[in-house]
ZAKE-604485 format. One line per 10 residues: their letters; for each residue x, y, z of N, C-alpha, C. Coordinates in steps of 0.001 Angstrom, whole numbers, plus 500000, padded with zeros to 6 digits. Example, Ala and Ser with C-alpha at 12.3 -4.5 7.8 and 13.67 -1.06 7.14 Angstrom:
as = 513190/494310/507800/512300/495500/507800/513200/496700/507800  512850/497750/507080/513670/498940/507140/512900/500030/507870
This chain:
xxxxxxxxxx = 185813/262317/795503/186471/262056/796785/186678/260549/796943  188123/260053/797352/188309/258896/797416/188464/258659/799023  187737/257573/799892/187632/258119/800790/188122/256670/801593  187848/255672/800786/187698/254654/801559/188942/253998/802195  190402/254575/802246/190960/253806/803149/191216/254803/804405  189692/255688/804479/189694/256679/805965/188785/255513/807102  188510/254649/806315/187512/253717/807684/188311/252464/807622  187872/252242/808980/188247/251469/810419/187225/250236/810272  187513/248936/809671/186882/247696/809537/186530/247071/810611  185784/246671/811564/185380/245383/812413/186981/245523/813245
xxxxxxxxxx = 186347/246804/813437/187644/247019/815315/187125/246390/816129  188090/246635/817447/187728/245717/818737/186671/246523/819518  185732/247071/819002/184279/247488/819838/182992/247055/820148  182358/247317/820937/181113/246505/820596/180536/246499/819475  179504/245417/819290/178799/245426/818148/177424/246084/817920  177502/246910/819246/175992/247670/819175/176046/248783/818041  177282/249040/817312/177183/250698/816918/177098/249866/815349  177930/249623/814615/178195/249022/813446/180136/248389/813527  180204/247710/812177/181572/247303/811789/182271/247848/810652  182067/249066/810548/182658/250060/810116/182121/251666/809870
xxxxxxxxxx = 183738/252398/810543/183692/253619/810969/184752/254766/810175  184149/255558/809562/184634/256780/809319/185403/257138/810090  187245/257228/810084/187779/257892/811454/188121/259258/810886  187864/260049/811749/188287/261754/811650/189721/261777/812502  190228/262659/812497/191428/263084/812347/191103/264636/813325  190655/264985/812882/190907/266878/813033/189332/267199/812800  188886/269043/813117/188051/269773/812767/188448/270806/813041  187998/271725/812006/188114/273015/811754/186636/273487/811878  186173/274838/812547/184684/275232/811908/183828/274354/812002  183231/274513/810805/181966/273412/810704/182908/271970/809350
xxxxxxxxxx = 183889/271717/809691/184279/271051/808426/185018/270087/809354  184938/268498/809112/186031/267387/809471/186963/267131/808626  188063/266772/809420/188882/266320/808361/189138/264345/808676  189157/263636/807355/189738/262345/808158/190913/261944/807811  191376/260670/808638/192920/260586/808258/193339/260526/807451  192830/260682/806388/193682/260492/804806/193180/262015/804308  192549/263052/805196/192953/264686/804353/191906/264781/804147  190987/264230/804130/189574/263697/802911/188455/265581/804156  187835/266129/803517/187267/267250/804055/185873/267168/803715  184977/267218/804583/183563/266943/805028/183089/268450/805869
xxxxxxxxxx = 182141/268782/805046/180883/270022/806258/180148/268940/806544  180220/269098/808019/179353/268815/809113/178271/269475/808859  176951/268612/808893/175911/269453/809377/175022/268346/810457  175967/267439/811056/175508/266666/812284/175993/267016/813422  176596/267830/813616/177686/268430/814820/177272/266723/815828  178181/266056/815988/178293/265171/816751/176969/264375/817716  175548/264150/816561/174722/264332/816824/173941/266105/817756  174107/266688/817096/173806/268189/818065/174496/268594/819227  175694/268336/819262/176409/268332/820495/177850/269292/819864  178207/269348/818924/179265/270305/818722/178823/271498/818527
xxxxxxxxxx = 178350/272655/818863/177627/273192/818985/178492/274574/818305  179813/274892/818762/180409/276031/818311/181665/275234/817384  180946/274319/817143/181970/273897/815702/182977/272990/816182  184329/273075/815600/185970/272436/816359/186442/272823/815932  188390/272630/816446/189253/273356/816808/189484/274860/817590  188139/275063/818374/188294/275830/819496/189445/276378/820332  189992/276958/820354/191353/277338/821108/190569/277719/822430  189855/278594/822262/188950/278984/823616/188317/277837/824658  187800/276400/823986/187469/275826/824506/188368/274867/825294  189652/274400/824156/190719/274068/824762/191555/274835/826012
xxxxxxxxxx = 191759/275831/826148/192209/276878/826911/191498/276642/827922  190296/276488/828307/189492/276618/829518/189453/275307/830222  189873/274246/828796/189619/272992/829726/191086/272903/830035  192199/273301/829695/193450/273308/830295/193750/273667/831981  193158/275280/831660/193297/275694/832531/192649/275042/833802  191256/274540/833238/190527/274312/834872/191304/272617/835435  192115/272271/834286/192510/270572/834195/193878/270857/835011  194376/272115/835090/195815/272454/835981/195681/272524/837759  194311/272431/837890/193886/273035/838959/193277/271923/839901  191944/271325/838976/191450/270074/839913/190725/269715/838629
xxxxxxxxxx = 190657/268194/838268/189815/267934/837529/188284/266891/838463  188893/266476/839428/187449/265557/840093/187466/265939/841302  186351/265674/842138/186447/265539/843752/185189/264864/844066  184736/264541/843454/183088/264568/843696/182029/265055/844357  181113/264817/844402/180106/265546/844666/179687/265695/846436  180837/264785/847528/180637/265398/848554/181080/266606/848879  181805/267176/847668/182149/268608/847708/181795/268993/846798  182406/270298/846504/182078/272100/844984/183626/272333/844631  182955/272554/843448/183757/273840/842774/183264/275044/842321  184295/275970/841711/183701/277297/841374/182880/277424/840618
xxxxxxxxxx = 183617/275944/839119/183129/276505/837882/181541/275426/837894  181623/274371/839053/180234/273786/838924/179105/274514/839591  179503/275276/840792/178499/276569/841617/178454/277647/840510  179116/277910/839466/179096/278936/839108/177895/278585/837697  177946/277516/837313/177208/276936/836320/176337/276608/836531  175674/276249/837789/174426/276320/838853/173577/277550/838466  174129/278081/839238/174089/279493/838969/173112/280294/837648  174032/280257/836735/173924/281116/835527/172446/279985/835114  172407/278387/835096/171770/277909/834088/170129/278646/835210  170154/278184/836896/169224/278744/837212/168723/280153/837046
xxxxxxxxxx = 169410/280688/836997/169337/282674/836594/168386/282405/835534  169033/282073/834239/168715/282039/832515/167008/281452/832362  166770/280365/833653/165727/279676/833323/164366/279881/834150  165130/280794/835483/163954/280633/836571/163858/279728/837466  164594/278481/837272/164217/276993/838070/165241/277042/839066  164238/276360/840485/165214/276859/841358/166864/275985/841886  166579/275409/840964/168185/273813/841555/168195/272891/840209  169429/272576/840404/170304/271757/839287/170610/270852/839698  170614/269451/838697/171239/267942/838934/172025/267696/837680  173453/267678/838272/174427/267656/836959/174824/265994/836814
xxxxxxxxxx = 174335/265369/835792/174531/264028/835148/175535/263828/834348  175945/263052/833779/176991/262875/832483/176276/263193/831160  174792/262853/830811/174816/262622/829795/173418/262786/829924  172759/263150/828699/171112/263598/828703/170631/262570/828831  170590/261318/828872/169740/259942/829080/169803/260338/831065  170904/260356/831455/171031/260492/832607/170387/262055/833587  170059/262762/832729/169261/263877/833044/167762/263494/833177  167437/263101/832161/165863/262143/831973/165696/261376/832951  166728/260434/833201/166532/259578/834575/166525/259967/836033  167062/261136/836218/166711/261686/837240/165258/262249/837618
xxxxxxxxxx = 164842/263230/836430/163717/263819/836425/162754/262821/836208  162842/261707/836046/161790/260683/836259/161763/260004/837652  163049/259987/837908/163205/260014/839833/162711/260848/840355  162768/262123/840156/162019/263298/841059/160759/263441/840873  160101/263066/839844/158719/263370/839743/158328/262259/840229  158836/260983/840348/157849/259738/841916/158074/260455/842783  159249/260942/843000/159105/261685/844239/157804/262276/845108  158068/263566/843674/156994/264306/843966/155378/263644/844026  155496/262677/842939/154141/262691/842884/153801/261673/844798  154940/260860/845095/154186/259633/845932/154107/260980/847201
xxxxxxxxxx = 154995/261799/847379/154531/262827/848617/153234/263836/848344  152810/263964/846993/151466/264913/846907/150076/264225/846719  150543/262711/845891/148910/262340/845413/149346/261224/845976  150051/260615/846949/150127/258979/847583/151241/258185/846576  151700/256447/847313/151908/255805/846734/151860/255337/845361  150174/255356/844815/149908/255259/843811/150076/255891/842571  150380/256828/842504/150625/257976/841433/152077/257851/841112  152433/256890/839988/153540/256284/839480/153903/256279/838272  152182/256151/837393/152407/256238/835748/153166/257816/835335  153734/257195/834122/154326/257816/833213/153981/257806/831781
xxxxxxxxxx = 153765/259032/831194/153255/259126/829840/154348/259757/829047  154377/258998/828022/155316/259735/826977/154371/259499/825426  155288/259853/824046/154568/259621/823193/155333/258854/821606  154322/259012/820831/154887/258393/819940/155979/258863/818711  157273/258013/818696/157940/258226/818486/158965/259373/819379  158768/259393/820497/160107/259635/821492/161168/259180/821692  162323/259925/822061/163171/259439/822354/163924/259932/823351  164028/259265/825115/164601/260063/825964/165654/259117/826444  165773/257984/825559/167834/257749/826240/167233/256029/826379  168643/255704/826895/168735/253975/826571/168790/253609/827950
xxxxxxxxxx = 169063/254356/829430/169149/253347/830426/167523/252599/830063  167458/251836/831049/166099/251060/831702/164850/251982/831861  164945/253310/832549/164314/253523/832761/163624/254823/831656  164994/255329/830898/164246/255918/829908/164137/255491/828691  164300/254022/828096/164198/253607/827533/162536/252744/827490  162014/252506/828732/160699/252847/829083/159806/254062/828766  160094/254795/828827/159302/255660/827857/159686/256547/826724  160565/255683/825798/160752/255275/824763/160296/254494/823833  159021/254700/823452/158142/253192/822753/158340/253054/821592  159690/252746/821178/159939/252369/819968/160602/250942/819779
xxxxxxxxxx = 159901/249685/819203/159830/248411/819289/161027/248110/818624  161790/248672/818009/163132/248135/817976/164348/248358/819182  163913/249515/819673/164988/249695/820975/164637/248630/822364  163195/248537/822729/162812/248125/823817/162272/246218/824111  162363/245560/822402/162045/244176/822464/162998/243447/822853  164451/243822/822852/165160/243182/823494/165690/242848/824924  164930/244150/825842/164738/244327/827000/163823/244246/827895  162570/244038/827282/161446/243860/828385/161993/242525/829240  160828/242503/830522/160070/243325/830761/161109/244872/831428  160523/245794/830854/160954/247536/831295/160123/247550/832665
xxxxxxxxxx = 160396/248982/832744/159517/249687/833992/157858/249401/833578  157106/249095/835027/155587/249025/834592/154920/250397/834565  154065/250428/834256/152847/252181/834400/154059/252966/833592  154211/252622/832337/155031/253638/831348/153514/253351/829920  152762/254442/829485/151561/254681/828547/152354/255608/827190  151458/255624/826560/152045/255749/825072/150299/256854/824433  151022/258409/824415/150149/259090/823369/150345/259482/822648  149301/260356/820975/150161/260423/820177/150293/262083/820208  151375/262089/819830/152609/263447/819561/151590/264475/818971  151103/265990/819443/150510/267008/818786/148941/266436/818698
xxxxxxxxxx = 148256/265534/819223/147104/265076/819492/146215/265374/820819  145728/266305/820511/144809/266464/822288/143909/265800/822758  142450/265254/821440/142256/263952/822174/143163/262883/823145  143913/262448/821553/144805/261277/822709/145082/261186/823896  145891/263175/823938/146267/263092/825579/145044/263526/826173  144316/263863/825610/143346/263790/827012/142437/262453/827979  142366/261811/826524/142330/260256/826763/142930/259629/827728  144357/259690/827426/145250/259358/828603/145558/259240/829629  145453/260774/830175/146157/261380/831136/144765/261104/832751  145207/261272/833888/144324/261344/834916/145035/261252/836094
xxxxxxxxxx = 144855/261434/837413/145536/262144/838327/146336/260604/838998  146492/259516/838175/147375/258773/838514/149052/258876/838348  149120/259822/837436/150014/259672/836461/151163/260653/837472  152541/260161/837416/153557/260735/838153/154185/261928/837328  154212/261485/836201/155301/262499/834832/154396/262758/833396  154327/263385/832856/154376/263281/831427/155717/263691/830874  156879/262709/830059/157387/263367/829692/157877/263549/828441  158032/264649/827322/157899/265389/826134/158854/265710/825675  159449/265896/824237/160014/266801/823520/159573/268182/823028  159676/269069/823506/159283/270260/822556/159348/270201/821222
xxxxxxxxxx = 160869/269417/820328/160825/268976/819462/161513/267799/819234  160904/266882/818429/161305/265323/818556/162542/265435/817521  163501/265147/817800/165088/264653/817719/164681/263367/816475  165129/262164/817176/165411/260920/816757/163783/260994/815678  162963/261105/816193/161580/260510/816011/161106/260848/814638  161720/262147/814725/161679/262948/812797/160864/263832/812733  162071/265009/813935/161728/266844/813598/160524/266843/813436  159567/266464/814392/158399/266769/814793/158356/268508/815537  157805/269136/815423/157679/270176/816405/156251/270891/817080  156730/270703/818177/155184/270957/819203/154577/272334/818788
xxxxxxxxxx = 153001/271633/818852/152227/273205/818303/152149/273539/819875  151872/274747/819438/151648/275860/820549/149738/275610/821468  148994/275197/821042/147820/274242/820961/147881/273078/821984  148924/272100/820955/149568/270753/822032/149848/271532/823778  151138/272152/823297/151430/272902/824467/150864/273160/825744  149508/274080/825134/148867/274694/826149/147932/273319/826872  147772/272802/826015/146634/271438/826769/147907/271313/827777  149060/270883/827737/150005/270055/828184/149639/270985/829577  150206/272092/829423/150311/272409/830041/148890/273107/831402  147714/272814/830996/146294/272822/831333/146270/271483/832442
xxxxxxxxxx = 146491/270104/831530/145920/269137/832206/146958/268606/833477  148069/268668/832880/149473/268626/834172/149115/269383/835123  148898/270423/835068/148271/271601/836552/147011/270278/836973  146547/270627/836588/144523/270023/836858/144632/268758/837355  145796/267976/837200/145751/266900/837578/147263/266323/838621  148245/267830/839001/149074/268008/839425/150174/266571/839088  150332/266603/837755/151585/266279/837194/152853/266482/836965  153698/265782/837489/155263/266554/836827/155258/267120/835527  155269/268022/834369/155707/268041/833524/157004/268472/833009  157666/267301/832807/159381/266999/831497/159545/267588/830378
xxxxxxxxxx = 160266/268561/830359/160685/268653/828947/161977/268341/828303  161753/267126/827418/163386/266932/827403/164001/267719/826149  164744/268832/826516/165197/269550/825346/166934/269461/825393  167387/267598/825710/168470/267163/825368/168924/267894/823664  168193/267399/822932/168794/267854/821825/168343/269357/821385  167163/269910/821540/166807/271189/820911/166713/272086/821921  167236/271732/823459/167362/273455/824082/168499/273821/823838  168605/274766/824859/170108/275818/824560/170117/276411/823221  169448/277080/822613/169410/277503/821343/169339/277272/820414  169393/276098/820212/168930/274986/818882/168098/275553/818000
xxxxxxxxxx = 166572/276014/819252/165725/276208/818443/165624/278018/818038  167167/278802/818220/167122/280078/818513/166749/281084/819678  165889/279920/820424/165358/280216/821889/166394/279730/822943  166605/280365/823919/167373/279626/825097/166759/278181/825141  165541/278207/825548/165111/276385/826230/164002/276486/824907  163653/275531/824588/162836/274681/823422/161628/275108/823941  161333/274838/825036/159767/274959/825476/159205/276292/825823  159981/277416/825438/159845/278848/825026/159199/278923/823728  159440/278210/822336/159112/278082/821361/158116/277996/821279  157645/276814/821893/156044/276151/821752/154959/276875/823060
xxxxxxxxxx = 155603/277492/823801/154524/277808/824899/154388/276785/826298  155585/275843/825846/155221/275329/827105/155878/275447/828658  155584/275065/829454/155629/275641/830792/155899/274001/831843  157426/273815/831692/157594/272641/832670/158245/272681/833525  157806/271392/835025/158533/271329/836202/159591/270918/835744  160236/270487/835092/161718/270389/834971/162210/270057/833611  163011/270931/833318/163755/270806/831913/165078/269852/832288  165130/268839/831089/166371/268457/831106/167702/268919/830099  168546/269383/830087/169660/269692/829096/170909/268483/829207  171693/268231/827919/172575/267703/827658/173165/267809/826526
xxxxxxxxxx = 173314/267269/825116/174236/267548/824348/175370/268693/824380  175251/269768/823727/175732/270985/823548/176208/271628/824858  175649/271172/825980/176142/272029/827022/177276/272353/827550  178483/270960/827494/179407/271235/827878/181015/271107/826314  179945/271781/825267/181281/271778/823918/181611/270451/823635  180980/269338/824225/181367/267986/823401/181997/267226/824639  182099/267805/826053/182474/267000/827124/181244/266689/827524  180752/265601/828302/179907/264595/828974/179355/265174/830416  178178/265907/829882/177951/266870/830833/175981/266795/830480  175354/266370/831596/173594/266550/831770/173174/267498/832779
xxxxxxxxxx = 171805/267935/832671/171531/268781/833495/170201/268512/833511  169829/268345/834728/168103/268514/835238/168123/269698/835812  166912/270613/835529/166370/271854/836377/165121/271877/836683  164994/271909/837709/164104/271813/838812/163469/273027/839351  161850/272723/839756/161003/273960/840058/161557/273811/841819  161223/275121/842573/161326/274791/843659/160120/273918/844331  159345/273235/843486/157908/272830/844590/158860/271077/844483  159522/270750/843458/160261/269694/843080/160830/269442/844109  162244/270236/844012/163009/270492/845059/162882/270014/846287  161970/270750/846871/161569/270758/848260/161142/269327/848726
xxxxxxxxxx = 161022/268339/847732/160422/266824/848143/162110/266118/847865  163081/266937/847174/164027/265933/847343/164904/265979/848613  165301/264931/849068/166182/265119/850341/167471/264203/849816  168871/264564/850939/170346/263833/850334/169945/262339/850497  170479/261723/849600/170872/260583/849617/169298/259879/848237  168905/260689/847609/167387/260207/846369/168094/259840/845335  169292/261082/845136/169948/260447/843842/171737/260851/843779  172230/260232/842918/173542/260979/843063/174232/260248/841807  175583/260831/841610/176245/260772/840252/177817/261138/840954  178987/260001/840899/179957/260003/840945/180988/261435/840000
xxxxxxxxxx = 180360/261095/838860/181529/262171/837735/180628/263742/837933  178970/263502/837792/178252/264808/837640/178476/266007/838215  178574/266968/836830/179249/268000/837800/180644/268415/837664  181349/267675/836910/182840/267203/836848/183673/269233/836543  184429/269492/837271/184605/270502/837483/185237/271085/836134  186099/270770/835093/186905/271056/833944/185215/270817/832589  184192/269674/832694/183321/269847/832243/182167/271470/832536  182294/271284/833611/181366/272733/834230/182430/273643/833339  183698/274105/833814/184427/275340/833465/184164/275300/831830  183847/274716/830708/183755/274583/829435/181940/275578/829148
xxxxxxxxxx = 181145/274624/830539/180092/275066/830256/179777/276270/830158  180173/276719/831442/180272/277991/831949/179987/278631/830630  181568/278919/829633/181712/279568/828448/180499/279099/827384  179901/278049/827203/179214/277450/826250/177807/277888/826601  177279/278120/827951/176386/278789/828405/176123/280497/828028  177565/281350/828055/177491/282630/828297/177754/282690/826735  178012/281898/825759/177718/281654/824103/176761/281889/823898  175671/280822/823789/174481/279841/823546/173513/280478/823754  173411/281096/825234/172474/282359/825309/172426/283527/825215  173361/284541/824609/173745/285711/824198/172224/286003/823065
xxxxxxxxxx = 171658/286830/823249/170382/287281/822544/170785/287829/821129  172155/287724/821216/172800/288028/819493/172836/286972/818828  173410/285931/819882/173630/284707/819174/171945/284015/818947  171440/283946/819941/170318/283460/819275/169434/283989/818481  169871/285412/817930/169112/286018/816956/169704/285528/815576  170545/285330/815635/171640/284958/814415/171335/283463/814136  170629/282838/815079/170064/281186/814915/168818/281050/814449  168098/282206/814463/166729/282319/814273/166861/282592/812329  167497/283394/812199/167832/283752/811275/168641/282901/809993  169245/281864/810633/170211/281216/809685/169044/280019/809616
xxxxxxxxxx = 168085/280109/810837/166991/278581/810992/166509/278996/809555  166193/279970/809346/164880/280669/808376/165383/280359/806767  167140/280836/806738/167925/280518/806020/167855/278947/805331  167921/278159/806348/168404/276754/806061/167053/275819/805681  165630/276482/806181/164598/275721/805536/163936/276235/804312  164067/277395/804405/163899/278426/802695/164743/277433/801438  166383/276963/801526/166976/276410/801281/166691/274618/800920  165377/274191/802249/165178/272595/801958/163982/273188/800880  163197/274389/801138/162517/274002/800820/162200/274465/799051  162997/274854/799000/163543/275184/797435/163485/273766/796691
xxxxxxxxxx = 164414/273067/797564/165175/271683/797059/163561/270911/796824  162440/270955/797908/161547/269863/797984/160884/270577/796559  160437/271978/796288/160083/272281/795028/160369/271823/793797  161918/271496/793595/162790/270706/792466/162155/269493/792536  161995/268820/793376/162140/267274/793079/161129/267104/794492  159776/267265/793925/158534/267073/794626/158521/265536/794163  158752/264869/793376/158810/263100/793506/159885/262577/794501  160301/263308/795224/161243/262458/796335/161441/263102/797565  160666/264778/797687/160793/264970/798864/159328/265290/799428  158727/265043/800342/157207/265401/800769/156999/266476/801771
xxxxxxxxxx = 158398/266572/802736/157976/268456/803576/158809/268356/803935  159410/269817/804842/160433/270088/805352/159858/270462/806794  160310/269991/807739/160032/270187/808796/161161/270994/810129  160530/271416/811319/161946/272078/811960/161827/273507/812306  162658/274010/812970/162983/275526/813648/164000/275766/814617  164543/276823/814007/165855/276924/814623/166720/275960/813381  167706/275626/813800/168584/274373/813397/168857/273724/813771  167604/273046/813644/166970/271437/813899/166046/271685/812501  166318/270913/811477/166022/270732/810294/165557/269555/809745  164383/269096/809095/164723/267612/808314/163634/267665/807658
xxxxxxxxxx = 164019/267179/806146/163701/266585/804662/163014/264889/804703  162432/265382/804892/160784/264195/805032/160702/263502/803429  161579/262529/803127/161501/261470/801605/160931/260682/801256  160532/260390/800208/159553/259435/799310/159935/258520/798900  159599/257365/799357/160309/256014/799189/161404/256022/798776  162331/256221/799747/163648/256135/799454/164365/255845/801314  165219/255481/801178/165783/254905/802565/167093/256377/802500  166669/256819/803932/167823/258155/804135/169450/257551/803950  169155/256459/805156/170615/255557/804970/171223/255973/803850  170592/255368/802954/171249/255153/801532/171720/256791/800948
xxxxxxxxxx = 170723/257563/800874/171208/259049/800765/172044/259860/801752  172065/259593/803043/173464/259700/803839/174890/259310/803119  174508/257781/803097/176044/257468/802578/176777/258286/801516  175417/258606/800704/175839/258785/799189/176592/260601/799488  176245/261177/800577/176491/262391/801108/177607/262653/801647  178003/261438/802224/179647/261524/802877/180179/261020/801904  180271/260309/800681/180962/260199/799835/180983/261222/799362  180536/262296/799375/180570/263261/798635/181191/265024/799297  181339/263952/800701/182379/265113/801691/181398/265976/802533  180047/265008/802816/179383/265722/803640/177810/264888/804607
xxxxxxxxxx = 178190/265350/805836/178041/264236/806715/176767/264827/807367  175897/263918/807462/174282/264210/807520/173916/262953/808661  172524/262921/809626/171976/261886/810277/170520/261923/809437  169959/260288/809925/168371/260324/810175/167801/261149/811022  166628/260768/811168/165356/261035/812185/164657/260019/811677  163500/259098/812388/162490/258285/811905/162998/257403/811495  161919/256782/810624/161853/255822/809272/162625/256503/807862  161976/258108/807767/162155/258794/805965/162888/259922/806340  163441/260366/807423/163712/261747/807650/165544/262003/807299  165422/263271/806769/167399/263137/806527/166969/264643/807961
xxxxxxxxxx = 167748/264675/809077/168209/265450/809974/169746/266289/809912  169317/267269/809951/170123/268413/809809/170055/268920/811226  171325/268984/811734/171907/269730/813275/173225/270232/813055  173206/271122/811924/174967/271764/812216/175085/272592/813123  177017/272156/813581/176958/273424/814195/176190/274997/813816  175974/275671/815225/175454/276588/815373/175966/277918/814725  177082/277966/814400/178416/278777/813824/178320/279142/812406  176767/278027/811767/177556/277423/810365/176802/278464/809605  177609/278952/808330/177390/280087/807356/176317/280003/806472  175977/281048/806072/174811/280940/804308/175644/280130/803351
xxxxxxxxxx = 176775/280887/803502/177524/279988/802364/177835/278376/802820  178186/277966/804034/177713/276480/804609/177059/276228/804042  175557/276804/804422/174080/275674/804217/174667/275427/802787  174795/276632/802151/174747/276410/800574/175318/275319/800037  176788/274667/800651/177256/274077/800271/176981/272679/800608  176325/272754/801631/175794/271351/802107/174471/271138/801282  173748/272395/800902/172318/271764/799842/172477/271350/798476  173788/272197/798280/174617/271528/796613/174766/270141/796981  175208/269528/797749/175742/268318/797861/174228/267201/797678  173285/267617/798915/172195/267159/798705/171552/267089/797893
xxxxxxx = 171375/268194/796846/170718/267897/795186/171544/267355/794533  172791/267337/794476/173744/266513/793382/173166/265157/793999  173678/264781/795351/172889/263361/795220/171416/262892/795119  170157/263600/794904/169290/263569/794951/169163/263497/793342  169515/264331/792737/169354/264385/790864/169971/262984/790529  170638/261844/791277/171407/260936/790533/170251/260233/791364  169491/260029/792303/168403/259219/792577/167179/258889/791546
């Protein structure tokens, strides 16, 4: 594959992302195309956010239609398809109210607003700290980038928010160490994203969910990247056993439009009053009408049986590969499809690149992790073709 006059040199963008970009063109399925024809399987769906693949006619169709009608008004008013998406996500989950954000950083930031809430009306003023853990990742504003303790994102910004603590991930000492009835939030991944396809034991869980009661804590679950079926489960924290005051959702929810969601217990609720928080676009009515459909997808008990199943598929598959070439791979980690190949001194970077040269487009996790999030859509014969790619470049390592 000759690929290189498909990227875009030191355009006029910021310099936070890099100075040169792969431009795509088109998608089909689980496959990109870029402007020069060049054909790539996805198995990053747009960091976990393309969820039923591209070139959707269905998805296009819905955002037409609801785009003929009204696309904004904001939030001193409703629409159908945002009451109606209310609705279904509270039905699906139990929780009694929704806060629709743009974007899962912006879901996190709310639910870290509501739990001062809660906590300064149940345990006083004082009850402010926030616990998160190591290697998290819940978004770049200020405030969730605070409990985010990862020293390359946050040295350029201190000082952050104060009373933000740091435990470690699947450790019950630690958190028990930690935790005490000061604390406003704990908030968690069911499974860690960025941090490198960590996944919560059922053990972790239950403490979590023990000492948060006992010490009447908010507990967060941010299943930005692994709810909605990711993990084959509707919400992530079904998987592991855990039991939180408020889930946040974002990627996948609205098919690749800019759409967050906080869900809220009613004991939450009841401490928020108008005017705590609010969001100009959230909610955005042609985003909701997408969801709507991406919702009545995502949770279909077929479809997530068919995720459970292709999960089982796709790590049988790493873990074949780590058998071959036990000098470069050390475990496979993951559930559902959320996947990642844990490497032996070797930089993923470098085995990414070598992957899209080869017509197939992969992320990190961590320091060593190669992350796998294809669309949800994607075939046996997919994985297959995406693990050929990965041992061809792995045998030339």
């Amino acid at each position: 594959m000759n690929n290189q006059d498909a990227y875009s040199i030191n355009p006029p963008l910021c310099r936070n992302y890099a100075d040169r970009f792969l431009v795509f063109d088109r998608g089909e399925g689980c496959h990109l195309y870029d402007i020069k024809g060049n054909r790539y399987l996805d198995m990053a769906a747009g960091i976990a956010v393309n969820a039923l693949g591209y070139g959707r006619k269905d998805i296009a169709e819905i955002m037409s239609r609801q785009a003929e009608k009204i696309i904004h008004c904001s939030n001193l008013f409703s629409t159908i398809p945002t009451l109606t998406l209310a609705q279904k996500l509270t039905a699906a989950s139990g929780y009694e109210a929704v806060f629709f954000g743009n974007s899962g950083t912006e879901a996190n930031e709310a639910a870290l607003k509501f739990a001062r809430i809660y906590a300064k009306a149940r345990k006083g003023e004082k009850a402010v700290a926030y616990l998160s853990f190591e290697s998290a990742f819940h978004g770049r504003t200020a405030g969730t980038l605070s409990v985010t303790p990862n020293e390359k994102y946050q040295k350029s910004y201190r000082p952050l928010l104060p009373e933000c603590y740091t435990a470690v991930f699947n450790d019950i000492a630690s958190l028990e160490a930690a935790l005490n009835d000061s604390f406003a939030a704990v908030i968690v991944e069911p499974v860690q994203g960025e941090g490198g396809i960590h996944v919560m034991t059922p053990e972790f869980a239950a403490k979590l969910n023990e000492l948060c009661k006992g010490y009447d804590i908010v507990l967060i679950a941010d299943e930005i990247q692994a709810g909605l079926g990711r993990t084959g489960y509707p919400f992530a924290s079904a998987a592991c056993g855990l039991n939180p005051d408020i889930i946040t959702l974002g990627k996948p929810i609205a098919g690749g439009l800019p759409l967050g969601a906080t869900l809220v217990r009613k004991k939450i609720n009841d401490v928020i009053h108008p005017g705590d928080h609010g969001s100009t676009f959230g909610g955005n009515p042609v985003c909701c009408a997408v969801a709507n459909h991406m919702t009545d997808t995502l949770l279909n008990p077929d479809f997530l049986n068919e995720i459970k199943e292709k999960g089982i598929y796709l790590r049988k598959r790493l873990t074949e590969l780590k058998n071959r070439y036990p000098q470069l791979i050390s475990e496979v980690r993951g559930i559902g499809l959320i996947c990642g190949l844990v490497l032996k001194d070797m930089n993923p970077s470098d085995v990414i690149r070598e992957c899209e040269a080869n017509g197939l487009i992969l992320l990190r996790a961590g320091t060593d992790v190669l992350r796998l999030v294809p669309p949800l859509i994607i075939s046996h014969e997919e994985i297959d073709e995406g693990i050929a790619v990965i041992e061809k470049v792995l045998s030339g390592c």
